[in-house]
Backbone and ligand atoms as CSV (ligand in chain L), in Angstrom:
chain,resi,resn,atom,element,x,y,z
A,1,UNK,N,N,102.089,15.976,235.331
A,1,UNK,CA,C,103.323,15.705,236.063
A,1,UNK,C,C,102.995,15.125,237.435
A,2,UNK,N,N,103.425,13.729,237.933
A,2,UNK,CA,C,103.228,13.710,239.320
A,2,UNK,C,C,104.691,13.511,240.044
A,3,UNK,N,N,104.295,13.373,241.030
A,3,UNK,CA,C,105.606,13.206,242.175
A,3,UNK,C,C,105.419,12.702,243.220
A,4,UNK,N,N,106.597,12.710,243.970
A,4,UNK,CA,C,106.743,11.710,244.864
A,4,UNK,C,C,107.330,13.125,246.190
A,5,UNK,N,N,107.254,12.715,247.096
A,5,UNK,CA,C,107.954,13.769,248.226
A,5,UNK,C,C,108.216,12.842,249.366
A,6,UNK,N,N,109.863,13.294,249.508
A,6,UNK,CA,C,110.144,12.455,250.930
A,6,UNK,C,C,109.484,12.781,252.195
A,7,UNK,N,N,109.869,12.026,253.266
A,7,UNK,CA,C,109.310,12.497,254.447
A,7,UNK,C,C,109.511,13.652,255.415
A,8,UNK,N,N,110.375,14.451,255.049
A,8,UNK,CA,C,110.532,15.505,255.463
A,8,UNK,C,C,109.932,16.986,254.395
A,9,UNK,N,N,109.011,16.368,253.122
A,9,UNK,CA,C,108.197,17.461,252.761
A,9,UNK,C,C,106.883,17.656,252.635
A,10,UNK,N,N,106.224,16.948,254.052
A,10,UNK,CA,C,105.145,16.979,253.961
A,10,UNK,C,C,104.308,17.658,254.239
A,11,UNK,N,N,104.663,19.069,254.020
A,11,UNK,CA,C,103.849,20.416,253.585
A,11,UNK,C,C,103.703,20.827,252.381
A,12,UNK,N,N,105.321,20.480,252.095
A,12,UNK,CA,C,105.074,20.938,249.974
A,12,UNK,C,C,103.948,19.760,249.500
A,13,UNK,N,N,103.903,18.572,249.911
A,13,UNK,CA,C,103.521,17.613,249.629
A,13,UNK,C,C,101.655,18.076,249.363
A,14,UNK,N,N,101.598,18.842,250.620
A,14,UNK,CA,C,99.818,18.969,250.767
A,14,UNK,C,C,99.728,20.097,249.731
A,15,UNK,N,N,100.527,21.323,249.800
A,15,UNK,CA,C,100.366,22.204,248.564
A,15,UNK,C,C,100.322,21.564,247.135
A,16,UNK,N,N,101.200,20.988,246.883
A,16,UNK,CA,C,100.924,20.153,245.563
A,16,UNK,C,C,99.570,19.780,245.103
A,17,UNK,N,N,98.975,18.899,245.836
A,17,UNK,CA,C,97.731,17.944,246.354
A,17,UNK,C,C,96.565,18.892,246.476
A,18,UNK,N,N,96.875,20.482,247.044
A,18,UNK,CA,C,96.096,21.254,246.656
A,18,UNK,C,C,95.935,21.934,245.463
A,19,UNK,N,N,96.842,22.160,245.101
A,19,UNK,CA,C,97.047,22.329,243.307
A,19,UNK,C,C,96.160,21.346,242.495
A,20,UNK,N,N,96.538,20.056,242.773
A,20,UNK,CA,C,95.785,19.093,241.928
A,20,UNK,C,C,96.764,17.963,241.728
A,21,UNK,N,N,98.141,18.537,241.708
A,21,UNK,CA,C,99.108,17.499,241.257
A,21,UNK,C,C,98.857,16.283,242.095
A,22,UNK,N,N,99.311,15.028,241.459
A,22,UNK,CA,C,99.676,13.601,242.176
A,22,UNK,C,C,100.672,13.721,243.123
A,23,UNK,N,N,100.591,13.511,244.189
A,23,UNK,CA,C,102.023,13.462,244.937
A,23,UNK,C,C,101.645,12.573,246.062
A,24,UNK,N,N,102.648,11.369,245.947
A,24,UNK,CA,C,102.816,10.387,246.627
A,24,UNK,C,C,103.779,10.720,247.837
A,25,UNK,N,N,103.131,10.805,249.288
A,25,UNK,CA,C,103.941,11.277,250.261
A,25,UNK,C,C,103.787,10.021,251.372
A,26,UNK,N,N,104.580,9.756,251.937
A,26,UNK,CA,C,104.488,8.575,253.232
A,26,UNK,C,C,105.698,8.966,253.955
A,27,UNK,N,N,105.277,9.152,255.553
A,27,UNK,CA,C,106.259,9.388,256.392
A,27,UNK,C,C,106.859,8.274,256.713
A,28,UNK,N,N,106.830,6.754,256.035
A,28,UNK,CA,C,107.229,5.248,256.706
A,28,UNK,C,C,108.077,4.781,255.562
A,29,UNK,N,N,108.290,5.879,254.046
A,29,UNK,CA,C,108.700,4.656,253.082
A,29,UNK,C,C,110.363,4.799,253.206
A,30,UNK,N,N,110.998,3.929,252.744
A,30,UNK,CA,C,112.126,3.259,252.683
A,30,UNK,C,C,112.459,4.307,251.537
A,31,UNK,N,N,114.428,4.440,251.668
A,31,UNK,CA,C,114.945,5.401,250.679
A,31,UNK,C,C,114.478,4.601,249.350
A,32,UNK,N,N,114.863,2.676,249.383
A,32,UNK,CA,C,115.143,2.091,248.583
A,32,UNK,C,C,113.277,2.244,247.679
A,33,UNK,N,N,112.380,1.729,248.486
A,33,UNK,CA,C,110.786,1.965,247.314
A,33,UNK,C,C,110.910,3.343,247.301
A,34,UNK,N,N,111.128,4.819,247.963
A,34,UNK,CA,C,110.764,6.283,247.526
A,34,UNK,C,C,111.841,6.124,246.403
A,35,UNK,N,N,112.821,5.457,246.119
A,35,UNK,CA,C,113.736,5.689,244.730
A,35,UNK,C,C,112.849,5.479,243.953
A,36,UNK,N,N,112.377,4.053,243.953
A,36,UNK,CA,C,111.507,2.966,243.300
A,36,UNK,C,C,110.561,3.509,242.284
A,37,UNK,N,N,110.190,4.781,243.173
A,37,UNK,CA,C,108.857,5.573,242.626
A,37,UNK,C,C,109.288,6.214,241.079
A,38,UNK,N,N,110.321,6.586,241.063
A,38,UNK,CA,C,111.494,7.257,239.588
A,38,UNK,C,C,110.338,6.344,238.075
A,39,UNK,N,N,110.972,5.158,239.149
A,39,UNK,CA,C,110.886,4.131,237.556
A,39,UNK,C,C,108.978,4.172,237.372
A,40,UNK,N,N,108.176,4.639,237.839
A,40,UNK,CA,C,106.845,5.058,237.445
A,40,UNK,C,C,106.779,5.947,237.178
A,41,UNK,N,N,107.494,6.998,236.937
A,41,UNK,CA,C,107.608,7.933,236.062
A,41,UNK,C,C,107.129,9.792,237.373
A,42,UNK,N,N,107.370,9.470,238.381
A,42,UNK,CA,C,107.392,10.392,239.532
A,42,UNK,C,C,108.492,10.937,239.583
A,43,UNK,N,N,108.502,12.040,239.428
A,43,UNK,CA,C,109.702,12.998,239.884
A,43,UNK,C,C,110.073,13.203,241.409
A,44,UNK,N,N,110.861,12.821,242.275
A,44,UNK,CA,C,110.919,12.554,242.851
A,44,UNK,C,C,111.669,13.982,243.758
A,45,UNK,N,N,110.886,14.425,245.104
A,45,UNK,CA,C,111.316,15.652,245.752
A,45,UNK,C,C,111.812,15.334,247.144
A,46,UNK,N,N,113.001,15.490,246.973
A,46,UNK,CA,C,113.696,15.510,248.286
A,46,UNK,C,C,114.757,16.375,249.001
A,47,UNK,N,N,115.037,16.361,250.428
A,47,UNK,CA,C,115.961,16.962,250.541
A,47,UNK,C,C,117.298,16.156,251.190
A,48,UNK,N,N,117.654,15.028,251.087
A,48,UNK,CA,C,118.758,14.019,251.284
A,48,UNK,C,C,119.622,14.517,249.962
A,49,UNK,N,N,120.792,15.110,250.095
A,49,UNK,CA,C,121.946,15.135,249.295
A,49,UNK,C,C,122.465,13.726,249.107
A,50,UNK,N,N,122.083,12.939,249.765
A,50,UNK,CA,C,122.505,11.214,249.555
A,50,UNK,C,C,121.743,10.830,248.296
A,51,UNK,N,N,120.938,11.101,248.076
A,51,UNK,CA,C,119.851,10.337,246.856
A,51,UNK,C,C,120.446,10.529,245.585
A,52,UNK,N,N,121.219,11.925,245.691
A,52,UNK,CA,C,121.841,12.546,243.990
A,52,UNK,C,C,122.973,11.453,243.346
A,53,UNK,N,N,122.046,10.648,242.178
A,53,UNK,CA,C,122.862,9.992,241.538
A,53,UNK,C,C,122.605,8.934,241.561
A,54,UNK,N,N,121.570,9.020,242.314
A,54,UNK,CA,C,120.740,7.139,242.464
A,54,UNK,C,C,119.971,7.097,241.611
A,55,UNK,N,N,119.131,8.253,240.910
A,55,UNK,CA,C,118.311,8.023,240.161
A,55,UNK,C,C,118.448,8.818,238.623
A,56,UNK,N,N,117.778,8.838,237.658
A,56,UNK,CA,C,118.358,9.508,236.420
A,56,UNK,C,C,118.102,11.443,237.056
A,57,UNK,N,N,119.033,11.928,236.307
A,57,UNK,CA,C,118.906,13.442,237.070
A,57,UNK,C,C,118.036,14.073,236.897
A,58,UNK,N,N,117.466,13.900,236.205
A,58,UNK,CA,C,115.777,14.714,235.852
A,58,UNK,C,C,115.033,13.795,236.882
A,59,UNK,N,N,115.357,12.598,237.149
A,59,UNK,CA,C,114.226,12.440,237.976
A,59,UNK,C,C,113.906,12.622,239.449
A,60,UNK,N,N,115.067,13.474,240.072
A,60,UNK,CA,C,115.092,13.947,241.803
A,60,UNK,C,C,115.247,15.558,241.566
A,61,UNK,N,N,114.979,16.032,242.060
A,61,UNK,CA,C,114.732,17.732,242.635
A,61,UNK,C,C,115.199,17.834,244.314
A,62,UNK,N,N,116.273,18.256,244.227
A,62,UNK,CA,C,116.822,18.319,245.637
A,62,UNK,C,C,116.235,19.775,246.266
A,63,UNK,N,N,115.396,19.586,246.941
A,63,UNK,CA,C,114.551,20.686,247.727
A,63,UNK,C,C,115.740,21.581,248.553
A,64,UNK,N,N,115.615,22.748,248.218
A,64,UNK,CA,C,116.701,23.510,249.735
A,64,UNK,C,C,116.092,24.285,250.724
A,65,UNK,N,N,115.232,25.033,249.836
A,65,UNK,CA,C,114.861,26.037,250.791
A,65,UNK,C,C,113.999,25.186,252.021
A,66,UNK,N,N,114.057,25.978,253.513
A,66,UNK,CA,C,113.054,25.345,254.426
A,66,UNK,C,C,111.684,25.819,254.556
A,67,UNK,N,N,111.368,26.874,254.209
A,67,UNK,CA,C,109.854,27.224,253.831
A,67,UNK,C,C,109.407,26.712,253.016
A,68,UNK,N,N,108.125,25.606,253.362
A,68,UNK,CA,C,107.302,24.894,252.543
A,68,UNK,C,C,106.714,25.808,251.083
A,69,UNK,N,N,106.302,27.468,251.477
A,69,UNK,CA,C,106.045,28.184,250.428
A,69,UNK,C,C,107.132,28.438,249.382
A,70,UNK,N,N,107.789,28.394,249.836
A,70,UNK,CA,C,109.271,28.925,249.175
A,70,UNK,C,C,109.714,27.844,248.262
A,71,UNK,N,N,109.344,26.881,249.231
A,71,UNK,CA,C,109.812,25.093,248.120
A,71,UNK,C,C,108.648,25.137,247.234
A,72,UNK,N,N,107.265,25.461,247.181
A,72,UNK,CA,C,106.473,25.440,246.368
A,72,UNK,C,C,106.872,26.479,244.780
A,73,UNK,N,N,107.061,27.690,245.282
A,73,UNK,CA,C,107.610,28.691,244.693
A,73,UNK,C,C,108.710,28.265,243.626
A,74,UNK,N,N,109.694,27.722,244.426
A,74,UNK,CA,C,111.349,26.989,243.953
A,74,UNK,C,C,110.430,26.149,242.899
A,75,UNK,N,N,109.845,25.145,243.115
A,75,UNK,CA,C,109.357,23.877,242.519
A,75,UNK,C,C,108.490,24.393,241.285
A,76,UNK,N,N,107.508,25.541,241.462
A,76,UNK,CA,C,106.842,25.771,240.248
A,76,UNK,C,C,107.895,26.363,238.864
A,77,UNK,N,N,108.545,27.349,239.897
A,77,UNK,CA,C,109.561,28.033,238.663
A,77,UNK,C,C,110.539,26.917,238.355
A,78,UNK,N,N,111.086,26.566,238.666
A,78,UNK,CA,C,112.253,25.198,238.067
A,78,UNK,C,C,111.694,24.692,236.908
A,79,UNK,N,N,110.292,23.257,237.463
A,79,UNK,CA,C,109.511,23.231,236.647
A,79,UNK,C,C,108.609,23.896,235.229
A,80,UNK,N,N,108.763,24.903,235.595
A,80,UNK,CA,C,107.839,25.698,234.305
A,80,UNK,C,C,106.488,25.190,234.714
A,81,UNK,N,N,106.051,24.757,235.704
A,81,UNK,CA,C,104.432,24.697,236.253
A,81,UNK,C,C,103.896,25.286,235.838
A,82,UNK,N,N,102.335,25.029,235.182
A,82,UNK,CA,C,101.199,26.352,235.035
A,82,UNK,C,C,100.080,25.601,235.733
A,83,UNK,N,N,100.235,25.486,236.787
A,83,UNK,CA,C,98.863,25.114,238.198
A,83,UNK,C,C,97.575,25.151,237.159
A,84,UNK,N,N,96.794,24.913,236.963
A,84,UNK,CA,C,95.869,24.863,236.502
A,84,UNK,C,C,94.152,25.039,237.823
A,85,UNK,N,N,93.576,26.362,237.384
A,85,UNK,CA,C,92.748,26.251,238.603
A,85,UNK,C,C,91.155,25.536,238.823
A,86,UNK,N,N,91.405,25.156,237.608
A,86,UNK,CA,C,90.233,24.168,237.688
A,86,UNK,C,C,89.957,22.595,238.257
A,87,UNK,N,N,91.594,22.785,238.618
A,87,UNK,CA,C,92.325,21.853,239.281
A,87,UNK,C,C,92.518,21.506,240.872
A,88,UNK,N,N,92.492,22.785,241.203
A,88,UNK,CA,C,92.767,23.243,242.399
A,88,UNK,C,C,91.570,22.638,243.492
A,89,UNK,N,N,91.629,21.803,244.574
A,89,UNK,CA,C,90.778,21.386,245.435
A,89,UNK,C,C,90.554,20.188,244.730
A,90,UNK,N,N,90.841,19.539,243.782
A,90,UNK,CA,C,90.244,18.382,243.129
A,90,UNK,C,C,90.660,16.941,244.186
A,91,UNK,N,N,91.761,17.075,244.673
A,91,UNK,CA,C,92.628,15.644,245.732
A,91,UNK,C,C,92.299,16.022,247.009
A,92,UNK,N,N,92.458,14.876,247.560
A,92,UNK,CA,C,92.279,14.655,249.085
A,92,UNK,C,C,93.625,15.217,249.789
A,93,UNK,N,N,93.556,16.078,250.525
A,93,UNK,CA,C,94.983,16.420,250.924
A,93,UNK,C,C,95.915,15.526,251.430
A,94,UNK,N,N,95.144,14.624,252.334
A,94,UNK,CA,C,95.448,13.426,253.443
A,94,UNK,C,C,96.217,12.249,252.588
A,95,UNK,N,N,95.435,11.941,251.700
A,95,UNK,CA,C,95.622,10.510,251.207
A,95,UNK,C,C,95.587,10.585,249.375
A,96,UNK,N,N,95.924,11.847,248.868
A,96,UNK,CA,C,96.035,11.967,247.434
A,96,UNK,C,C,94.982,11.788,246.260
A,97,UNK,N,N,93.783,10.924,247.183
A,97,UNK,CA,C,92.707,10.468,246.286
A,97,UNK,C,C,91.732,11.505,245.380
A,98,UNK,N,N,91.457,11.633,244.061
A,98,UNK,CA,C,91.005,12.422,243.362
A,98,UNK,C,C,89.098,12.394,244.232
A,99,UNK,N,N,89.230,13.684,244.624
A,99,UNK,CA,C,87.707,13.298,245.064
A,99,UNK,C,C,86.632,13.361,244.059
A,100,UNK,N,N,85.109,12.875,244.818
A,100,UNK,CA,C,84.304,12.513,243.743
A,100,UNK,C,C,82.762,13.657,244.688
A,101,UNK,N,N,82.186,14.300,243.616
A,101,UNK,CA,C,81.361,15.047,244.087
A,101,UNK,C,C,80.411,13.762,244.591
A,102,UNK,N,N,79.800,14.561,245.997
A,102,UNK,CA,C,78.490,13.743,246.462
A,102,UNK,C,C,77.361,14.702,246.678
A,103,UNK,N,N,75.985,14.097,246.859
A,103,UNK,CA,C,75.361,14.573,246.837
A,103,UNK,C,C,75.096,15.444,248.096
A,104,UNK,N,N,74.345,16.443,248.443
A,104,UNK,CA,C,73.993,16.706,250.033
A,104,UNK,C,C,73.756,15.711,250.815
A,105,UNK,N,N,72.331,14.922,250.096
A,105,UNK,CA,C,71.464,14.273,250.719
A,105,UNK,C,C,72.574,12.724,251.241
A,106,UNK,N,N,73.996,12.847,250.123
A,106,UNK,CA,C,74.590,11.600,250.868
A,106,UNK,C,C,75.693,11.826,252.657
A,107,UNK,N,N,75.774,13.165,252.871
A,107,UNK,CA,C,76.370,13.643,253.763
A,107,UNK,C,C,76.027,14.055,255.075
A,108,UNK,N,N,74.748,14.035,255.121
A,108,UNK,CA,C,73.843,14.344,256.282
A,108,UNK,C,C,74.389,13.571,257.324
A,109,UNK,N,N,74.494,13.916,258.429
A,109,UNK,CA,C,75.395,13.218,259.478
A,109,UNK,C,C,76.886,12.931,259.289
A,110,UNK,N,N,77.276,12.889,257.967
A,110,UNK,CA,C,78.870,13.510,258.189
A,110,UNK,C,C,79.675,14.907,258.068
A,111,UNK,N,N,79.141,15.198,257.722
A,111,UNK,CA,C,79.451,17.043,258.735
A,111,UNK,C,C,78.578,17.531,259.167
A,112,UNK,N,N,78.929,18.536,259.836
A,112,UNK,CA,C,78.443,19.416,261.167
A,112,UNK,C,C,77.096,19.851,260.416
A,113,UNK,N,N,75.895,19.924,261.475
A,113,UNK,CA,C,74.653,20.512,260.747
A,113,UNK,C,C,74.936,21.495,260.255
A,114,UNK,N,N,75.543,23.154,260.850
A,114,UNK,CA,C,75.858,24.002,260.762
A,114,UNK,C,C,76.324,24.135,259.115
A,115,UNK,N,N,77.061,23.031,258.667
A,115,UNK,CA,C,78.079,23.120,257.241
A,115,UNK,C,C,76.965,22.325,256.175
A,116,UNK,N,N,76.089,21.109,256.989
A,116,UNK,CA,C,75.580,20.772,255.768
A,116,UNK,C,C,74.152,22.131,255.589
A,117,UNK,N,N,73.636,22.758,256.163
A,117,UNK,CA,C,72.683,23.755,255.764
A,117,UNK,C,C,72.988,24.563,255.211
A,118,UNK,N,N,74.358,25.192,255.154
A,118,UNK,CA,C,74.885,26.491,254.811
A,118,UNK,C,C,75.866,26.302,253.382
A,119,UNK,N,N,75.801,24.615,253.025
A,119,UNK,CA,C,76.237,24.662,251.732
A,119,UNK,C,C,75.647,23.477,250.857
A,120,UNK,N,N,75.778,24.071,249.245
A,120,UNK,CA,C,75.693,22.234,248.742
A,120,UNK,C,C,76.000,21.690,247.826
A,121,UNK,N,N,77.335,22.138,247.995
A,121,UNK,CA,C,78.481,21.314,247.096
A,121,UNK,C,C,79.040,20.841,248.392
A,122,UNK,N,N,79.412,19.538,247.810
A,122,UNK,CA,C,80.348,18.590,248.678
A,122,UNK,C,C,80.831,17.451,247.346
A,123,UNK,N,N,82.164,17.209,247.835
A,123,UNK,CA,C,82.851,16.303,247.655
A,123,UNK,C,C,83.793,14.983,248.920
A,124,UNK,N,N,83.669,14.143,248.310
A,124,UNK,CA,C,84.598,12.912,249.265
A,124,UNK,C,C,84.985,12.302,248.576
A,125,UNK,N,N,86.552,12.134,249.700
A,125,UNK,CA,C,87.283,11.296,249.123
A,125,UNK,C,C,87.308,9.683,249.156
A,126,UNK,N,N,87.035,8.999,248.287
A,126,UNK,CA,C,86.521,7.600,248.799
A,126,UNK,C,C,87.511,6.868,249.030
A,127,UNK,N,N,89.375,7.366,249.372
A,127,UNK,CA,C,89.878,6.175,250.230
A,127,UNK,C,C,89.528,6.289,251.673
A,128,UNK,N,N,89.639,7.812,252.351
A,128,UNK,CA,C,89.728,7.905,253.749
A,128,UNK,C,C,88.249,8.390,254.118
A,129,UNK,N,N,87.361,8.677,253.355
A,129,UNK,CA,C,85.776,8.991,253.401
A,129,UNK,C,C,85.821,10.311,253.893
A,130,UNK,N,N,87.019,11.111,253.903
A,130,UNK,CA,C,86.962,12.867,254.520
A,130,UNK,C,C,86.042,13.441,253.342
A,131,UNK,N,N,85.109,13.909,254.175
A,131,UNK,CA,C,83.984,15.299,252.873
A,131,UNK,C,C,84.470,17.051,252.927
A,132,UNK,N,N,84.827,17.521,251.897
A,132,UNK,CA,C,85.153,17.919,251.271
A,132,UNK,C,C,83.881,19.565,251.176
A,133,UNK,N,N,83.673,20.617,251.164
A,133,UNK,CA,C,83.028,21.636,250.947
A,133,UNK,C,C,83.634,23.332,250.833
A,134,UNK,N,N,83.384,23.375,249.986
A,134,UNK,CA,C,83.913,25.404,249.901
A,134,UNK,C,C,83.910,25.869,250.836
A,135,UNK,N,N,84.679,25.921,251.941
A,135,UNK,CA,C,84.620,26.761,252.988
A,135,UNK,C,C,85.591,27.821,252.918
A,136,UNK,N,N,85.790,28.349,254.082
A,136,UNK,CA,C,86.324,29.347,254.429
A,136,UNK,C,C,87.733,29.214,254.919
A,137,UNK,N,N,88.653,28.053,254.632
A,137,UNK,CA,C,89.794,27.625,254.658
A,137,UNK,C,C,89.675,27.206,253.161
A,138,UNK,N,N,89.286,27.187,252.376
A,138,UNK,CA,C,89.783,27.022,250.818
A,138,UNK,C,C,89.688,28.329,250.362
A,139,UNK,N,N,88.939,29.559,250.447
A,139,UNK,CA,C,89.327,30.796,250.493
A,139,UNK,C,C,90.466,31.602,250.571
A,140,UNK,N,N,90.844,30.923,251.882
A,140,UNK,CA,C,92.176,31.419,251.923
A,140,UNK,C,C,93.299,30.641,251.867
A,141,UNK,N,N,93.333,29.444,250.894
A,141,UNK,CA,C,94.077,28.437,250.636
A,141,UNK,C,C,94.130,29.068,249.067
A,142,UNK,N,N,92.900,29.431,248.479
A,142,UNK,CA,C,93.249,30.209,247.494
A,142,UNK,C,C,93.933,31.578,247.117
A,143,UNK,N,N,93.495,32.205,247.882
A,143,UNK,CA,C,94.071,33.354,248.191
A,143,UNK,C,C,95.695,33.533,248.415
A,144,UNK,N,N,96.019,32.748,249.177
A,144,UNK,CA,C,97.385,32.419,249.332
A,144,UNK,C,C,98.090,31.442,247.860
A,145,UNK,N,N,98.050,30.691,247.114
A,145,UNK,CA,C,98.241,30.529,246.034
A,145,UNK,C,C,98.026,31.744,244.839
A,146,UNK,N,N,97.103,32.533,245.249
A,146,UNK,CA,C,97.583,33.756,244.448
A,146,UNK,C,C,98.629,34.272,245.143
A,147,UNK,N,N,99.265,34.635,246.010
A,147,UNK,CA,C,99.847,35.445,246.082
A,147,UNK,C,C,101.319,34.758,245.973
A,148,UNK,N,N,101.340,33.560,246.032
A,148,UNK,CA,C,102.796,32.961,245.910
A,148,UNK,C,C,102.960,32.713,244.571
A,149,UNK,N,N,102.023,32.038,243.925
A,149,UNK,CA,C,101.961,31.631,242.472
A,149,UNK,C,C,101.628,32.624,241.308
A,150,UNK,N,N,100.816,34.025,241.475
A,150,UNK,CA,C,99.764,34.654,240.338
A,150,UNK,C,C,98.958,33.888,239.835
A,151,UNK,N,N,98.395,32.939,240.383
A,151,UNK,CA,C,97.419,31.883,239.280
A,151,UNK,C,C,95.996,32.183,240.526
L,1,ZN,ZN,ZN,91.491,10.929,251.607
């Protein structure tokens, strides 16, 4: 399933993206291309009561709640989501791109000495070149998806 998220959900947007899902987010796009996105087959998440009826009805999810967790929550149960956790950390939060494992030896000088000695798994994302490692904010990025999701 992927999606699309207007510009006012660009927190559900990064939860998604941490899940694994596709989600196409831009704080610059036009109502008329974020419709656009429908006809590629994106479900489209917003919270404009203007949009209802522009597009086929399965294909917009009118977001209500204002807690980004809560819209995640709303969005899995509606959906019938089953997050998948092998999934989880796979996208670039920033820019959606599926990352690609790299080696240590290709990261040396792009993160902190401190991070490249103390680990060696890494991944990057090759649109925006951000590297990617198990730290101690995906811990509790997981952790917190258990407790909103059970997964
Ligand atoms: Zn990126």
């Amino acid at each position: 399933m992927r999606f699309a998220a207007d510009r006012m959900l660009g927190k559900l947007a990064k939860w998604l993206r941490i899940l694994g899902y596709d989600t196409l987010y831009s704080r610059t796009l036009s109502n008329d291309r974020f419709l656009a996105l429908a006809d590629e087959g994106r479900i489209l998440l917003s919270r404009n009561t203007q949009l209802v009826g522009k597009v086929a009805p399965d294909g917009l999810i009118l977001v209500e709640a204002n807690d980004p967790k809560r819209q995640l929550q709303d969005l899995v149960h509606l959906l019938g989501l089953k997050p998948d956790p092998d999934k989880f950390f796979s996208r670039c939060t920033i820019c959606n791109q599926l990352l690609e494992p790299v080696e240590p030896g290709d990261v040396v000088g792009k993160v902190p000495d401190h991070i490249w000695t103390g680990h060696y798994r890494f991944s990057e994302c090759k649109t925006c070149g951000r590297i990617y490692w198990p730290g101690s904010h995906l811990a509790k990025s997981r952790e917190e998806i258990k407790r909103l999701l059970g997964v």
